[in-house]
MARLO-555148 format. One line per field, with one value per residue (C-alpha): residue number from 1; residue in one letter; x, y, z. Coordinates in steps of 0.2 Angstrom, whole numbers, plus 5000, padded with zeros to 4 digits. Example, Ala and Ser with C-alpha at 12.3 -4.5 7.8 and 13.67 -1.06 7.14 Angstrom:
k = [1  2]
r = [a  s]
c1 = [5062  5068]
c2 = [4978  4995]
c3 = [5039  5036]
end
This chain:
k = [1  2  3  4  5  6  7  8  9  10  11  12  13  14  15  16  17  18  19  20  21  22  23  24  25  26  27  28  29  30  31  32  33  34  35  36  37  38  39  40  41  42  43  44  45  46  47  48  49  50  51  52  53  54  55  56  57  58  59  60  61  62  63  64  65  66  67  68  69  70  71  72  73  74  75  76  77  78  79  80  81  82  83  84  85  86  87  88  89  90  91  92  93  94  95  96  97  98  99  100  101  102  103  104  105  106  107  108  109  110  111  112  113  114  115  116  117  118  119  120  121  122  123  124  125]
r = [x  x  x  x  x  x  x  x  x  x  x  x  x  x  x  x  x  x  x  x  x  x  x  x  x  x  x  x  x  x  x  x  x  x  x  x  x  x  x  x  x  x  x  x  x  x  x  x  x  x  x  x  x  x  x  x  x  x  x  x  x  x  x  x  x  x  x  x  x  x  x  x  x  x  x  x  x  x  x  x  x  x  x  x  x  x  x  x  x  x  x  x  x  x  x  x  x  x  x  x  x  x  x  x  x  x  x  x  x  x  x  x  x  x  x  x  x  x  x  x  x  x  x  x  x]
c1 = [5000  5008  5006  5004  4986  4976  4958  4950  4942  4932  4912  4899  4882  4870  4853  4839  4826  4835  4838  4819  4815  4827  4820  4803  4807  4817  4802  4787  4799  4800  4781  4780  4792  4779  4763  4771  4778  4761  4768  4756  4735  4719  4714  4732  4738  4729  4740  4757  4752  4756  4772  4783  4779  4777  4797  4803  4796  4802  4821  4818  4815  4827  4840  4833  4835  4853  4860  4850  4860  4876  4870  4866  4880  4892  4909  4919  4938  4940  4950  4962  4973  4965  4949  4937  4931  4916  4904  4902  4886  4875  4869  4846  4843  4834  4816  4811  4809  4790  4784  4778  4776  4764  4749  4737  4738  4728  4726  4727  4724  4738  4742  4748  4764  4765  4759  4759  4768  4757  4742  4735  4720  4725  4737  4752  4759]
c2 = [5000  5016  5032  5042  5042  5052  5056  5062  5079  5089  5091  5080  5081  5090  5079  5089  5077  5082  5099  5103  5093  5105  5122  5117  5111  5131  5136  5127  5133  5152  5151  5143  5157  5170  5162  5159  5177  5185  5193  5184  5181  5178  5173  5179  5160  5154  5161  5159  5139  5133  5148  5131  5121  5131  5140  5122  5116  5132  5126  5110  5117  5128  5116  5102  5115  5121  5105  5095  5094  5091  5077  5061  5069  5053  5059  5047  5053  5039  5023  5016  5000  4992  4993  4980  4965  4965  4953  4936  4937  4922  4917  4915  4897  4894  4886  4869  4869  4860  4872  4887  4903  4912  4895  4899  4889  4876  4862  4845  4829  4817  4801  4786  4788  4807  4803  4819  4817  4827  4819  4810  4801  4787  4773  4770  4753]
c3 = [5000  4995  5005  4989  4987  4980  4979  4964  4965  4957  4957  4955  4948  4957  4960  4953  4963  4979  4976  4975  4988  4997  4992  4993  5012  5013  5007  5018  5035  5026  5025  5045  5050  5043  5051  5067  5068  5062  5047  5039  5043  5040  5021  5015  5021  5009  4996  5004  5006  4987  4985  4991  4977  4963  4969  4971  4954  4945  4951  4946  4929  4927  4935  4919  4906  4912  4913  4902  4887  4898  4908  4896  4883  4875  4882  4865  4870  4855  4852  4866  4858  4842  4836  4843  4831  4823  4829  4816  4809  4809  4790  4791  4789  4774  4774  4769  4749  4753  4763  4752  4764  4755  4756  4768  4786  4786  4800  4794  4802  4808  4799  4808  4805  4813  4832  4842  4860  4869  4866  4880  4875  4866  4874  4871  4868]
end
């Protein structure tokens, strides 16, 4: 073990789905904080009540539109060693020459000689 580690830095992606979560709770407190200290009565609560979501949803917007296009972007920095083989393709089997694909499918009877195994009724020998 070598005492020369290091840690990678650097910023991670921001979590949009935590982040509103977060403003809207900032919010709903910021809206507790005006009702307990009586900045706020009567029917203007009723106003003040929805603020939270509509301020969180608003970031959550502008949070998708800024870092939408950066977020599932393909990062191709190119070829590293040879190029990788190309997968061997399997040829399509070709169909029985008697059966013609474009006859309509008709059921026929079994003869003798074509028993079907899952047939339970008759006896078996």
């Amino acid at each position: 073990m070598s005492t020369d580690e290091t840690r990678p830095g650097g910023r991670h992606q921001t979590n949009i789905g935590h982040l509103v979560m977060g403003v809207a709770f900032v919010c709903i407190v910021g809206v507790w904080g005006l009702i307990q200290t009586d900045t706020v009565t009567g029917h203007d609560i009723r106003w003040l009540m929805p603020i939270p979501w509509v301020v969180a949803g608003v970031v959550g917007l502008v949070a998708t539109a800024v870092t939408g296009s950066r977020r599932y972007a393909v990062r191709q920095t190119g070829w590293v060693g040879e190029r990788p083989a190309e997968p061997e393709t399997q040829p399509e089997p070709e169909p029985h020459p008697s059966v013609d694909e474009t006859a309509p499918l008709t059921a026929r009877p079994l003869t003798a000689e074509q028993h079907d195994p899952n047939d339970t009724d008759e006896e078996t020998p």
